[in-house]
C-alpha positions, 0 to 999 in steps of 0.5 A: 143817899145815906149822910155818911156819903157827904162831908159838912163844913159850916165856914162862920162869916163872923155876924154871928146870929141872924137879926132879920125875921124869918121868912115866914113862907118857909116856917119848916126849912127850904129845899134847894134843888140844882138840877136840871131835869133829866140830870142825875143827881146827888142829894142830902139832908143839911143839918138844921138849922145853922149855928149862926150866920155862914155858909155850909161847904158840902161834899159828895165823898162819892163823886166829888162834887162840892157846892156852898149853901148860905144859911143863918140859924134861923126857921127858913134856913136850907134843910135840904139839897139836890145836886148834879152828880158828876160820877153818874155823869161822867158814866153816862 
């Protein structure tokens, strides 16, 4: 899916940058994966890593369906995600 399809919104949550160490199991970014086998599903790059500690608010312009995904500016922060698509859903 192309990254036009979604909106990003990085919302700070005002502890500016990380101070804790990276997890170093995940010294590339971590995927996250909402689906449940058998569901069709929706997914996008996030963009990497986070300015600062918040979370992203993201958006399928396409069937609307909205989730937030904490992140924290730092090497394991989330890079990619894997949602429910509520329009091939509801077509189902």
């Amino acid at each position: 899916m192309a990254k036009e399809q979604f909106k990003f919104e990085f919302v700070p949550n005002g502890k500016g940058k990380a101070t804790e160490p990276p997890n170093p199991d995940f010294p590339n970014g971590i995927s996250i994966n909402l689906v449940k086998p058998g569901i069709p599903y929706c997914e996008t790059e996030i963009p990497y890593p986070a300015p600062e500690c918040g979370m992203y608010k993201i958006t399928c312009k396409i069937c609307d369906y909205t989730c937030a995904i904490t992140s924290v500016g730092r090497p394991d922060d989330p890079i990619h995600l894997k949602f429910p698509c509520l329009f091939k859903s509801r077509s189902n």
